[in-house]
DRENBADO-889686 format. One record per residue: residue in three letters; x, y, z of N, C-alpha, C, O in turn. Coordinates in steps of 0.02 Angstrom, whole numbers, padded with zeros to 5 digits. Atoms other than C-alpha are relative to their C-alpha. Layout:
rest nc1 nc2 nc3 cac1 cac2 cac3 cc1 cc2 cc3 oc1 oc2 oc3
ALA X Y Z X Y Z X Y Z X Y Z
...
END
This chain:
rest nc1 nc2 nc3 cac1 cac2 cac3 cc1 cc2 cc3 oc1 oc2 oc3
UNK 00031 -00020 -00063 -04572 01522 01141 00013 -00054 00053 -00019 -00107 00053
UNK -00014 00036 -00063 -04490 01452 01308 -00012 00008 00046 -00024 00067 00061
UNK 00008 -00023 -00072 -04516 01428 01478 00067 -00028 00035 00094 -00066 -00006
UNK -00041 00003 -00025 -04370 01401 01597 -00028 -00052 00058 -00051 -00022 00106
UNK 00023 00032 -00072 -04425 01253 01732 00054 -00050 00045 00060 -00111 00044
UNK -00062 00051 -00048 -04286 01187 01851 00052 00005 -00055 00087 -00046 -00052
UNK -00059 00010 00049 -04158 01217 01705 -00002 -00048 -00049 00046 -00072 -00080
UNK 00034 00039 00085 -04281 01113 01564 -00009 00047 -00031 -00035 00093 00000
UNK 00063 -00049 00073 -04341 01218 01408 -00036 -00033 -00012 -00032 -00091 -00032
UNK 00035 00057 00023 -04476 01175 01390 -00052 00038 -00077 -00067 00097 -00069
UNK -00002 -00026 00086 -04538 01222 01194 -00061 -00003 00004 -00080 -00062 00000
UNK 00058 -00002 00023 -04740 01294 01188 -00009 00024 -00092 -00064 00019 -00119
UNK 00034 -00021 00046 -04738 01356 01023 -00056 -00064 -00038 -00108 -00049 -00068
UNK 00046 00041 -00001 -04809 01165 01001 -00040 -00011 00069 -00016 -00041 00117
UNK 00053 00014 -00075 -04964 01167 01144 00034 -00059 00047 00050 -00111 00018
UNK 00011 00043 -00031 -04932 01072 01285 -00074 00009 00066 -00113 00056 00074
UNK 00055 00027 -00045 -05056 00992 01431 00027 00027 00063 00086 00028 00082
UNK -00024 -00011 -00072 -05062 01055 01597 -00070 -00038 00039 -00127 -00014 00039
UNK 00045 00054 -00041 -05155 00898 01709 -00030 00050 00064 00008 00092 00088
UNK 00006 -00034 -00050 -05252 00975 01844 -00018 -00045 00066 -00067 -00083 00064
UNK 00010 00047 -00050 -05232 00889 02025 -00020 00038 00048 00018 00080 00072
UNK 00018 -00040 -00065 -05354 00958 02169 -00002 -00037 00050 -00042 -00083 00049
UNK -00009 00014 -00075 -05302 00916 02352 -00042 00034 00046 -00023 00046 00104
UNK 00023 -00040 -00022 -05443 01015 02391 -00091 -00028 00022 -00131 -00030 -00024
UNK 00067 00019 -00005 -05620 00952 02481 -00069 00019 -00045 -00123 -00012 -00050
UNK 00066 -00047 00027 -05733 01077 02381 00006 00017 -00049 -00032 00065 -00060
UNK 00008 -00030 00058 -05692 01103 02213 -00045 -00031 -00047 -00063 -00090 -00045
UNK 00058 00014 00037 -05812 01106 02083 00002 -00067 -00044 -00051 -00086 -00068
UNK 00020 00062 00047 -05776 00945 01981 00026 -00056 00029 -00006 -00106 00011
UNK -00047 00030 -00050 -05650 00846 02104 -00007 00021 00061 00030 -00012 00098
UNK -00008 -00001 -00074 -05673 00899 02261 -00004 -00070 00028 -00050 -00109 00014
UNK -00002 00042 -00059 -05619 00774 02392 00006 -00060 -00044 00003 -00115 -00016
UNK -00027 00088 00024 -05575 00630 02248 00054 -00010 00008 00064 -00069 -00006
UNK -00048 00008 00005 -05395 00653 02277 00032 00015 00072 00066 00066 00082
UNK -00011 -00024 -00059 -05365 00645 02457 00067 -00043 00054 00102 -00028 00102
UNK -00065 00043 -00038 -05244 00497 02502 00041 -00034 -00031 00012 -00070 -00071
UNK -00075 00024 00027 -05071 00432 02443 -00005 -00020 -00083 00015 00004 -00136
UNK 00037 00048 00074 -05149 00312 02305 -00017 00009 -00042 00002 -00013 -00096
UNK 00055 -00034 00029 -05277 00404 02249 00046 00072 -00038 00051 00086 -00098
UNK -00067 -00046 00039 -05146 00543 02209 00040 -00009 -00039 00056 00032 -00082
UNK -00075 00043 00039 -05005 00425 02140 -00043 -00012 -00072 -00032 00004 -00130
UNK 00025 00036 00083 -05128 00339 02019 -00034 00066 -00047 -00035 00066 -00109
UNK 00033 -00060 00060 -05219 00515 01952 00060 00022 -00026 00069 00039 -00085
UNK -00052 -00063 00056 -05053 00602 01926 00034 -00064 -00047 00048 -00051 -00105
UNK -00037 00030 00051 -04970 00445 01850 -00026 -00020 -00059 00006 -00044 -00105
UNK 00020 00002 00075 -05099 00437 01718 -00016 00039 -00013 -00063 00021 -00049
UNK -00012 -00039 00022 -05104 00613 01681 00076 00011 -00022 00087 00068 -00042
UNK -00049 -00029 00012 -04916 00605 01645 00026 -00069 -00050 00075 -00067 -00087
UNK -00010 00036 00045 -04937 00426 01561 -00065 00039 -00080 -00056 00027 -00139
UNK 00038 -00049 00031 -05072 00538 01465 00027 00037 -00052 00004 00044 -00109
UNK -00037 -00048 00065 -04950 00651 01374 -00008 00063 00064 -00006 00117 00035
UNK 00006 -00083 -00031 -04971 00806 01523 00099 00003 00010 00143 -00034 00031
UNK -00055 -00037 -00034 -04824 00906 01539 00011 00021 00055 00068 00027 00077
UNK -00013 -00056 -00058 -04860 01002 01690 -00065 -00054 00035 -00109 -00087 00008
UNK 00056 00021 -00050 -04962 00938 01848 -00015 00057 00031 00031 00084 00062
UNK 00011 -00059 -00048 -05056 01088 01927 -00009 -00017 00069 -00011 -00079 00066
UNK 00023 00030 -00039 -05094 01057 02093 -00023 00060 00070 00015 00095 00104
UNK 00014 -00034 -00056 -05203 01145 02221 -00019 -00006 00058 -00058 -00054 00060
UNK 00028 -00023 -00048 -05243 01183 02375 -00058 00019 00037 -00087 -00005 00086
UNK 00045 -00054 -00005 -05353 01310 02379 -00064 -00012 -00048 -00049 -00006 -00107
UNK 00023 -00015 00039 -05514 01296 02306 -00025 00060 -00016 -00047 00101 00023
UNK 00031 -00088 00028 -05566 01451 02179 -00067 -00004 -00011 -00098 00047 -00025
UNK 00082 -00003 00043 -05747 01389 02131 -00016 00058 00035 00019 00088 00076
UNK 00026 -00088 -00007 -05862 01554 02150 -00048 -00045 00062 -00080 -00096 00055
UNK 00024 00000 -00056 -05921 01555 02332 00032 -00051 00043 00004 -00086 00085
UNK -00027 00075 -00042 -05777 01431 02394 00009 00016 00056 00006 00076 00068
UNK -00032 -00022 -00084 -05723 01426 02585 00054 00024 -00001 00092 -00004 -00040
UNK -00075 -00043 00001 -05576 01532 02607 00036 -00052 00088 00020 -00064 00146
UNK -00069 00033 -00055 -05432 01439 02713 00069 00035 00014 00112 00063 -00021
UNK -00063 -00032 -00023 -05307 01494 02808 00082 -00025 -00030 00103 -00083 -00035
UNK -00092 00012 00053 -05101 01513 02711 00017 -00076 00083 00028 -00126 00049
UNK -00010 00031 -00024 -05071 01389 02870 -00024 -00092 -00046 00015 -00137 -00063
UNK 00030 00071 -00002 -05198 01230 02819 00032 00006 -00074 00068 -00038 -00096
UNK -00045 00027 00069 -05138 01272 02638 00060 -00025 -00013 00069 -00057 -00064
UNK -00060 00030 00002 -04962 01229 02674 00001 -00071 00007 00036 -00113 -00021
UNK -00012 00075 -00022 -05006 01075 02759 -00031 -00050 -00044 -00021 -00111 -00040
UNK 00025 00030 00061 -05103 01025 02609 00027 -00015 -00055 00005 -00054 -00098
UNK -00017 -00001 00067 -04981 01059 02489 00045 -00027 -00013 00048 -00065 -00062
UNK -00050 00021 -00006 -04811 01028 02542 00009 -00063 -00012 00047 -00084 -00055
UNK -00014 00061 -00009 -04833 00857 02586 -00014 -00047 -00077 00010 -00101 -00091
UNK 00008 00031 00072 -04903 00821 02395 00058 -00013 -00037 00088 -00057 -00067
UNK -00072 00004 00051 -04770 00893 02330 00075 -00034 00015 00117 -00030 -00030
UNK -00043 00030 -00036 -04636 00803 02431 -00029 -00073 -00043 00000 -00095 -00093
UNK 00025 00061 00031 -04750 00639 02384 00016 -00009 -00083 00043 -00059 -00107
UNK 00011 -00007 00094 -04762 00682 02179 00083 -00003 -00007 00098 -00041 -00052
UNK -00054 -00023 00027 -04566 00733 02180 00047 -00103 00009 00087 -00128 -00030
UNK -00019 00044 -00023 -04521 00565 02258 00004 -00074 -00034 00043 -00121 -00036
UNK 00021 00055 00033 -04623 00457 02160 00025 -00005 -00104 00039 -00046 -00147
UNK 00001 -00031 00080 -04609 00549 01984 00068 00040 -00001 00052 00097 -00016
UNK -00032 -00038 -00001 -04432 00625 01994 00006 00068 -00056 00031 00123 -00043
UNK 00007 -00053 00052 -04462 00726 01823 -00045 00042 -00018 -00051 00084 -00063
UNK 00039 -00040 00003 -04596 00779 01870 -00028 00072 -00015 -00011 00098 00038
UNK -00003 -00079 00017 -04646 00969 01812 -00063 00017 00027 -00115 -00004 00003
UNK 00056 00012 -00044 -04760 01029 01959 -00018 00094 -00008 00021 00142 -00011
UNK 00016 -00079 00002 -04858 01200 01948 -00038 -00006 00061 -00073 -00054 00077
UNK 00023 -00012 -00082 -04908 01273 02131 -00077 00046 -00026 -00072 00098 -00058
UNK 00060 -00042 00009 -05104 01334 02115 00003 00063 00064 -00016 00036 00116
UNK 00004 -00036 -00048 -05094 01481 02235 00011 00090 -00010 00050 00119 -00046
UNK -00005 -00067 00007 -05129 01665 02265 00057 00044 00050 00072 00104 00048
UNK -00050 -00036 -00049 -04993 01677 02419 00063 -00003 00002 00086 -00059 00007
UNK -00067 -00010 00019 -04821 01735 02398 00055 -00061 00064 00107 -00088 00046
UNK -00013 00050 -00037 -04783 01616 02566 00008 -00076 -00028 00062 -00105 -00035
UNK 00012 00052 00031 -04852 01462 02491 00023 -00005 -00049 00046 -00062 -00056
UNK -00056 -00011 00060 -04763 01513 02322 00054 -00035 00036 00058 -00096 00036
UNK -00059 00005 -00005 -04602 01518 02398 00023 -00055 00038 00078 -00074 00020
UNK 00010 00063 -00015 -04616 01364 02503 00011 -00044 -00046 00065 -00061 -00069
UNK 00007 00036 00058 -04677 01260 02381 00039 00002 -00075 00036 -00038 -00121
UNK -00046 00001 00061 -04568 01302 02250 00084 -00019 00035 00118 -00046 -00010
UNK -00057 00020 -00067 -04396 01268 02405 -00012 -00057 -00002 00043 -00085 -00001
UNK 00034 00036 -00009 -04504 01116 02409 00031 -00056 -00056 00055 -00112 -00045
UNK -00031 00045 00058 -04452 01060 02220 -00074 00026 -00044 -00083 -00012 -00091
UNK 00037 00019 00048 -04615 01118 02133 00045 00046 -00045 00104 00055 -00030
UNK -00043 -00036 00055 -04566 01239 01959 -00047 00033 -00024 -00029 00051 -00080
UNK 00037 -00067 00046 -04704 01358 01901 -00055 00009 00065 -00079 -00038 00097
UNK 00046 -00041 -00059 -04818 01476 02035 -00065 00013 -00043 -00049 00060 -00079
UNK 00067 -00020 00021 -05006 01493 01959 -00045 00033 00061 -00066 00014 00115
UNK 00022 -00056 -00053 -05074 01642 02033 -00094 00027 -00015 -00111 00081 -00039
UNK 00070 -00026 00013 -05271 01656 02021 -00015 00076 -00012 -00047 00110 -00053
UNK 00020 -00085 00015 -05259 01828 02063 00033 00039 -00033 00014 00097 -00036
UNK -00055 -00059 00053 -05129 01912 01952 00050 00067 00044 00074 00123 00031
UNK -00058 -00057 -00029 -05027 01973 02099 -00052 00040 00048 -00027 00064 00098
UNK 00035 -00049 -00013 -05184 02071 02151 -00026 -00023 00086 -00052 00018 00124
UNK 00019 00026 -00067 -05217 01955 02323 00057 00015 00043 00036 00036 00097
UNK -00055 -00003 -00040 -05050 01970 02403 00060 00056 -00034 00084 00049 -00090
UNK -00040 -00067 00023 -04938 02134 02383 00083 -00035 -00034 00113 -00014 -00083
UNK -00065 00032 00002 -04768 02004 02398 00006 -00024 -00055 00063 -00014 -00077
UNK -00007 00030 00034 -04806 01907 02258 00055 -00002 -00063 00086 -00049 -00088
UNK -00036 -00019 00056 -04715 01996 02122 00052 -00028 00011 00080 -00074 -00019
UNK -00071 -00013 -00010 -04572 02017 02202 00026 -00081 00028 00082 -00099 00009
UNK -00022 00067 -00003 -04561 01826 02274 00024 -00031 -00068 00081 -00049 -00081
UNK -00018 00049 00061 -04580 01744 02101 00050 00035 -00034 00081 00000 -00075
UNK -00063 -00048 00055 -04450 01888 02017 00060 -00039 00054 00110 -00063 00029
UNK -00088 00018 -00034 -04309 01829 02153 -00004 -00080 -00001 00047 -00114 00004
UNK 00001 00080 00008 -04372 01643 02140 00027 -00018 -00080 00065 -00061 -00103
UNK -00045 00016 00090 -04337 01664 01941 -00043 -00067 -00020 -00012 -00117 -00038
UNK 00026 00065 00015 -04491 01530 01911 -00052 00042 -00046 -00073 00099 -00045
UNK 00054 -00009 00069 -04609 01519 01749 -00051 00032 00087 -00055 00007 00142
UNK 00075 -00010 -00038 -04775 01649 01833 -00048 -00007 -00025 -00048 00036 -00070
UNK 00071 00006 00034 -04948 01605 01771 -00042 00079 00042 -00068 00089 00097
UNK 00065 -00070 -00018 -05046 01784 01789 -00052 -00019 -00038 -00053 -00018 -00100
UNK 00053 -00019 -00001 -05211 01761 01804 -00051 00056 -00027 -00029 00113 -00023
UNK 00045 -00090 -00005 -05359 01901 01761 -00037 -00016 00035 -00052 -00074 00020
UNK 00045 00024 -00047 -05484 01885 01908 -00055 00079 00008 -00028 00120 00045
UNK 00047 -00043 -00054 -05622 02020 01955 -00004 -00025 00071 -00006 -00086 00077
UNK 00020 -00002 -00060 -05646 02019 02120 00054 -00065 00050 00114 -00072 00040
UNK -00034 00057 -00047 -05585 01872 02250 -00065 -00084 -00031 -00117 -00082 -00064
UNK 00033 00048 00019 -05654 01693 02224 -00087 -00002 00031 -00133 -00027 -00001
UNK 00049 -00008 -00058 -05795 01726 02368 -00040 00046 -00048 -00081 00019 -00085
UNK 00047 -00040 00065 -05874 01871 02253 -00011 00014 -00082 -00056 00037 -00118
UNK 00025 -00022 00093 -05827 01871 02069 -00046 -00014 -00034 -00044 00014 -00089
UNK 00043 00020 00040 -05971 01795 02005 -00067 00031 00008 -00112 00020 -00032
UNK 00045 -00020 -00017 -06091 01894 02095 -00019 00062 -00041 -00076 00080 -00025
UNK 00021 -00038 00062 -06108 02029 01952 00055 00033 -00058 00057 00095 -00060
UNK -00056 -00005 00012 -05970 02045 01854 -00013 00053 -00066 -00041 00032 -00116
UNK 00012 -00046 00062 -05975 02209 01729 00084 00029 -00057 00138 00047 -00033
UNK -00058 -00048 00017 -05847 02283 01602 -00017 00061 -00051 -00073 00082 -00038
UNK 00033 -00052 00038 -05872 02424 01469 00024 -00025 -00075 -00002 -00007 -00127
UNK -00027 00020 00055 -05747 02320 01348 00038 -00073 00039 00091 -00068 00070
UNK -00018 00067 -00023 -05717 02133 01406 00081 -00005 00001 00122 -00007 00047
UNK -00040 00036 00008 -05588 02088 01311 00061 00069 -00015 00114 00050 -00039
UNK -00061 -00036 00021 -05473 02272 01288 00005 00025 00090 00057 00053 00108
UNK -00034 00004 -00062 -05496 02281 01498 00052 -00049 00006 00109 -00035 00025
UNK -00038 00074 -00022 -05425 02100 01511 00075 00032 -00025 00115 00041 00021
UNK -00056 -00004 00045 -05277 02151 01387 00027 00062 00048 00076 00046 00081
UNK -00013 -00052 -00030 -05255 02322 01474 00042 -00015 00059 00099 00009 00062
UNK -00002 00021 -00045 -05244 02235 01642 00063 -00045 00019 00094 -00040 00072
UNK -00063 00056 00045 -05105 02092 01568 00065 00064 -00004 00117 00058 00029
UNK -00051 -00041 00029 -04998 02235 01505 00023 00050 00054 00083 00060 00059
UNK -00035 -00014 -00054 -04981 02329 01653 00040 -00050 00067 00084 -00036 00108
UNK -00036 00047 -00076 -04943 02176 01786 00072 -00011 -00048 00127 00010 -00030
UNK -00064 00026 00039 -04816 02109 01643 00048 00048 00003 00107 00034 00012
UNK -00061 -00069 -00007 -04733 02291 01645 00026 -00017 00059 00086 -00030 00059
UNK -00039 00005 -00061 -04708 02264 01833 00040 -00062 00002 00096 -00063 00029
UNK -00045 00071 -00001 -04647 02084 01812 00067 00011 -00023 00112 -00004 00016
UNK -00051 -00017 00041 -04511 02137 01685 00038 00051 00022 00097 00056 00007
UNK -00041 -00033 -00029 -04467 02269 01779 00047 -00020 00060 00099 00006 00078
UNK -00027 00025 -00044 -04428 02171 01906 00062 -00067 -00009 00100 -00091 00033
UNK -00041 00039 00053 -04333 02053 01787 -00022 -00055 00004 00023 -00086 00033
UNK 00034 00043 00009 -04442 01911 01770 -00025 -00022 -00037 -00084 -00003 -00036
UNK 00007 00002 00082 -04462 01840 01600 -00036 -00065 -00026 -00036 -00077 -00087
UNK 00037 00059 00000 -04562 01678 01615 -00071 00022 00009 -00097 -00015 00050
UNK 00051 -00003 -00029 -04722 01745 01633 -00078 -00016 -00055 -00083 00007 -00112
UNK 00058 00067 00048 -04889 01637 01549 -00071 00042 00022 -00100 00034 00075
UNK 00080 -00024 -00015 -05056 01738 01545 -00045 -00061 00009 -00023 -00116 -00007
UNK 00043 00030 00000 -05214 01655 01583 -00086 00044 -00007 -00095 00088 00035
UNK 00063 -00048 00019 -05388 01742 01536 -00047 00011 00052 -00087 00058 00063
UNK 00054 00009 -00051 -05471 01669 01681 -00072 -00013 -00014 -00114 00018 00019
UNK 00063 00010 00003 -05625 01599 01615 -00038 -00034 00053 -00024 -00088 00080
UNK 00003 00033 -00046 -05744 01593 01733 -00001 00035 00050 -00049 00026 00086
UNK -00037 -00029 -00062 -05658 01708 01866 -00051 00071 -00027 -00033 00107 -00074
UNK 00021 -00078 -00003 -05771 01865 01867 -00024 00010 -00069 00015 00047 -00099
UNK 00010 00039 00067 -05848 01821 01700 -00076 00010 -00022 -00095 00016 00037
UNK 00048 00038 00025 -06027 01800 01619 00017 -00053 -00056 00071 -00062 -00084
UNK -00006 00060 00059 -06057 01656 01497 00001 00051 -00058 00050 00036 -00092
UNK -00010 -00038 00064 -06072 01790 01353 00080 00023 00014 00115 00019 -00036
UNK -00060 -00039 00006 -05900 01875 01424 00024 -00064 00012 00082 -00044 00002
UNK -00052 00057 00019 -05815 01696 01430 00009 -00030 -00087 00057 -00052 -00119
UNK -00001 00029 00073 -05873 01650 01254 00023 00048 -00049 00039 00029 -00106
UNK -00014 -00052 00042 -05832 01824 01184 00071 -00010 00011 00096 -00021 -00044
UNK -00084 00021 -00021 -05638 01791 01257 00018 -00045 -00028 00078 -00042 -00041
UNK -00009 00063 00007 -05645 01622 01200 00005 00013 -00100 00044 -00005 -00144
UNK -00003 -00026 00086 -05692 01696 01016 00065 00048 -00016 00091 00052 -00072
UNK -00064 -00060 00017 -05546 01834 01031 00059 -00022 00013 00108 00010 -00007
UNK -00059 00023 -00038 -05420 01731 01116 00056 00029 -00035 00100 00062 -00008
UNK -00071 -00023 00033 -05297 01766 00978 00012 00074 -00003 00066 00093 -00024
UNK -00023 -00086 -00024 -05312 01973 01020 00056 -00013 00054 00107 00022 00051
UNK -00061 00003 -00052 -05202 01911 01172 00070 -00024 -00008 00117 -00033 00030
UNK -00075 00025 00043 -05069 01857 01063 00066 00069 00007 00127 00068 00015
UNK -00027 -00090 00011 -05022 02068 01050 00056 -00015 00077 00117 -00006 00076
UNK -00049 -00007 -00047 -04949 02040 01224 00067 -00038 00002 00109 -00030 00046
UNK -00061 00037 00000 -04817 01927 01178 00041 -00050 00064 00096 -00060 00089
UNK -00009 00052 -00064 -04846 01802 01311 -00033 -00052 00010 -00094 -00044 00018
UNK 00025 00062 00021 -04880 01621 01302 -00070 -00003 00042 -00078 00018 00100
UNK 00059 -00020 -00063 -05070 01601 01354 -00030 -00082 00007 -00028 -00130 -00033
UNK 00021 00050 -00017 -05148 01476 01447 -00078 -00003 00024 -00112 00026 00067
UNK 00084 00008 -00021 -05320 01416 01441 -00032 -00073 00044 -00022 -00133 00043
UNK 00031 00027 -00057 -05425 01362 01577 -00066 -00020 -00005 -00104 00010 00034
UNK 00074 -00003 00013 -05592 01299 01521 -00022 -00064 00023 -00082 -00076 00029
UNK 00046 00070 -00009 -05605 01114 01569 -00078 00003 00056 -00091 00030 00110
UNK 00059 00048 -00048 -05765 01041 01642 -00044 00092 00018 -00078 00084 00068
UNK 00016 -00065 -00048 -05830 01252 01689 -00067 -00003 -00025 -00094 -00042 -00065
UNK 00067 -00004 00011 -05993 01321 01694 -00004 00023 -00074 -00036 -00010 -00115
UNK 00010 -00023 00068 -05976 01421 01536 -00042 -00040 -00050 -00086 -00021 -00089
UNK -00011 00051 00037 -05974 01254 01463 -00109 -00050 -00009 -00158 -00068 -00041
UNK 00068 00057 -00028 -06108 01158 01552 -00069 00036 00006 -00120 00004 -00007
UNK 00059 -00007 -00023 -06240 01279 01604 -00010 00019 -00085 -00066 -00007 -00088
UNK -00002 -00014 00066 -06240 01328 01409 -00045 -00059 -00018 -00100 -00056 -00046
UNK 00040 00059 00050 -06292 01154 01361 -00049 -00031 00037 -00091 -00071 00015
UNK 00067 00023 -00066 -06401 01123 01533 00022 -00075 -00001 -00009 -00124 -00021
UNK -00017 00092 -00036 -06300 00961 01594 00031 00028 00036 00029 00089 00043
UNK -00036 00003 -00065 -06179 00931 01743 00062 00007 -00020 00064 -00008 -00080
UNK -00070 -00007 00005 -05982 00966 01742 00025 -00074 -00030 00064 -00084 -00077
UNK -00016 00068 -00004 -05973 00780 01754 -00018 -00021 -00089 00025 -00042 -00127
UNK 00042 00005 00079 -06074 00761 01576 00042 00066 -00052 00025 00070 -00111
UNK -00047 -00047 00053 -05946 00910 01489 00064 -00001 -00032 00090 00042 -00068
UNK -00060 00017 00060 -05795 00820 01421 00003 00014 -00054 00052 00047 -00071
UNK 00008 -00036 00055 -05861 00847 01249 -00006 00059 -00008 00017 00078 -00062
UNK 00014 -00064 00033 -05909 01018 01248 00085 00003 00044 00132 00016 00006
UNK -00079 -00007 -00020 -05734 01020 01360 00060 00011 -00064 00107 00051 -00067
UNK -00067 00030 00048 -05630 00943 01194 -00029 00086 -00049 00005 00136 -00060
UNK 00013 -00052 00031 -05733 01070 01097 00038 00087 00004 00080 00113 -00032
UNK -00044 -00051 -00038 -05677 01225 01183 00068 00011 -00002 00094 00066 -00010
UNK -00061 00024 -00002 -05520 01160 01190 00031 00018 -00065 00078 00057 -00070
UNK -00016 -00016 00058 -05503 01161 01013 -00001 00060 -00036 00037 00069 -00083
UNK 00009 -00059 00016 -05567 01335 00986 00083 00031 00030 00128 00055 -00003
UNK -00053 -00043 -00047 -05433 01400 01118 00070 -00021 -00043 00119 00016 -00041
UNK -00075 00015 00023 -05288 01313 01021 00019 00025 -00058 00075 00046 -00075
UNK -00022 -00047 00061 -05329 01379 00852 -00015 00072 00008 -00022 00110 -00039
UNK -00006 -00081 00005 -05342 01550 00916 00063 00006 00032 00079 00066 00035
UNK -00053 -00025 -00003 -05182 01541 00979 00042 -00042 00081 00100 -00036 00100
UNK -00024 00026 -00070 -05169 01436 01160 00053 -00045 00002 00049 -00097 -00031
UNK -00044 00038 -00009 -05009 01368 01212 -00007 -00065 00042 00015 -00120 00027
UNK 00014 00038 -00075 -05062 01281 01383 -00063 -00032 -00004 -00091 00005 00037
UNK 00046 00015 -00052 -05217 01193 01413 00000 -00052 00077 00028 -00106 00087
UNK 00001 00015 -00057 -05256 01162 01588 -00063 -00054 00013 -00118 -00029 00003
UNK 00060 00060 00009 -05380 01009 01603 00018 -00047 00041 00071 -00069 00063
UNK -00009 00051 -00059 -05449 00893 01714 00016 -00096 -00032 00031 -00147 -00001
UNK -00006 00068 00047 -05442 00744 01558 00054 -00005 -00054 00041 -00006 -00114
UNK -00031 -00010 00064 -05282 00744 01472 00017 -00048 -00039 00071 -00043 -00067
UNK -00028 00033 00059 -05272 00612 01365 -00079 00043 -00062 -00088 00028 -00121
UNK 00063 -00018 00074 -05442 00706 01257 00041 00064 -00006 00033 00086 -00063
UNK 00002 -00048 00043 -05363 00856 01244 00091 00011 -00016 00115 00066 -00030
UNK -00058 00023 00052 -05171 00776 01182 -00044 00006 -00057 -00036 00053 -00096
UNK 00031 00004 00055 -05294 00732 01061 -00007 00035 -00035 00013 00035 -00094
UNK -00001 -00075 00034 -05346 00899 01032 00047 00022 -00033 00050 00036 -00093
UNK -00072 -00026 00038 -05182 00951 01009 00012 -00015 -00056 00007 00024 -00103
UNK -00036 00053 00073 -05116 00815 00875 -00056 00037 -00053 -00038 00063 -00106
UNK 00039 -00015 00064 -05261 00864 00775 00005 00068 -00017 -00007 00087 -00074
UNK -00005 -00070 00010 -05235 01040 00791 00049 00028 -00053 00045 00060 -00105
UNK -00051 00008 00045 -05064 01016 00750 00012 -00017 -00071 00051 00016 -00105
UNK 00002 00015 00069 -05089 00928 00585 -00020 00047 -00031 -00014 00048 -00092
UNK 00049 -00071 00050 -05189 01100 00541 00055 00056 -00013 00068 00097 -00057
UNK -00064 -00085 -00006 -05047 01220 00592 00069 00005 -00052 00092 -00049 -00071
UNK -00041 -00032 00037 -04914 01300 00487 00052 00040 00027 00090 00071 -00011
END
């Protein structure tokens, strides 16, 4: 199981780390720690002295009820990172956090190598069709709603055979469009209760059926924290925990804001696997 990034293979059937870097004032666990040259250089260079493969890096924040910003201020937020990261880190392997087929295609012209799409295509009509003629690894998302409302009541009738349902038709359109890099994500979190994150989190390996490397998203979230009644800041452990569930059910990717705990994860995982 490969992904294609700038003309690397890069080989998940052993998990790798995807570091998560927010350039973004308001997000829920980082907001506004990563805002100037330094402060950027030194987080991503010890997420990548860490063991991360991939640097995510956003923009935009998704927390539930974030400020929505205009595709303008996001460019000017993003570009200039990625110009900075490519400069400093030439091997860098940079994933674009974004729901706009603009900012995609930019930012990937730019030098980043994988598009992570919150919304699964479902925010911007272009999207498909950008990342199919860009020919870059796509992270599809599952989202209810937009970041502004998903959390505000989020229902299904079958959690986890909507989610799958949902996966299997965008992937049809991807493939049709000839696009063969494409990395689910479950979206924990995104349009969600804590029972329908932990029931996903228990099934993860049902999403195996789709035959598409999946990537889990659980660091530092509420699922996590309001569960045990502490702060994001206080959820590294139940973080590594989680972590570990998601890998032996089947996760290729985790996405985390601490990656040298959940290399860790991995190695140990690894010693289990067959």
């Amino acid at each position: 199981m490969t992904i294609n990034c700038k003309g690397t293979l890069i080989d998940l059937s052993s998990p790798k780390v995807m570091g998560i870097l927010n350039i973004t004032p308001d997000s829920f666990f980082d907001g506004g720690k990563y805002k100037n040259e330094s402060d950027i250089l030194s987080q991503t260079e010890k997420m990548l002295k860490d063991g991360a493969t991939f640097i995510d890096v956003g923009a935009y924040s998704s927390r539930p009820g974030a400020k929505h910003i205009s595709e303008k201020e996001e460019l000017q937020r993003i570009v200039p990172v990625i110009n900075l990261l490519l400069k400093n880190f030439p091997e860098i392997i940079i994933s674009v956090d974004t729901f706009r087929s603009k900012v995609a295609k930019e930012t990937i012209n730019a030098g980043a190598a994988i598009v992570n799409d919150i919304s699964g295509g479902n925010m911007d009509t272009n999207m498909f069709e950008t990342v199919a003629n860009l020919q870059v690894p796509y992270i599809l998302m599952h989202m209810l709603g937009t970041p502004q409302n998903m959390q505000k009541n989020p229902v299904y009738n079958n959690v986890i055979q909507e989610i799958i349902s949902f996966f299997a038709a965008q992937i049809h359109k991807l493939h049709q469009l000839k696009l063969n890099d494409v990395i689910i994500d479950v979206g924990f979190g995104f349009g969600k209760t804590i029972d329908h994150n932990f029931e996903i989190l228990k099934d993860l390996s049902l999403f195996k059926s789709l035959d598409a490397p999946i990537l889990a998203g659980i660091s530092r979230k509420s699922m996590l924290y309001k569960t045990l009644d502490i702060t994001a800041q206080e959820a590294l452990n139940a973080t590594t925990s989680a972590n570990t569930i998601a890998l032996l059910n089947g996760a290729n990717i985790l996405r985390v804001h601490d990656v040298k705990e959940a290399i860790e994860a991995v190695k140990i995982v690894n010693k289990i696997s067959f």
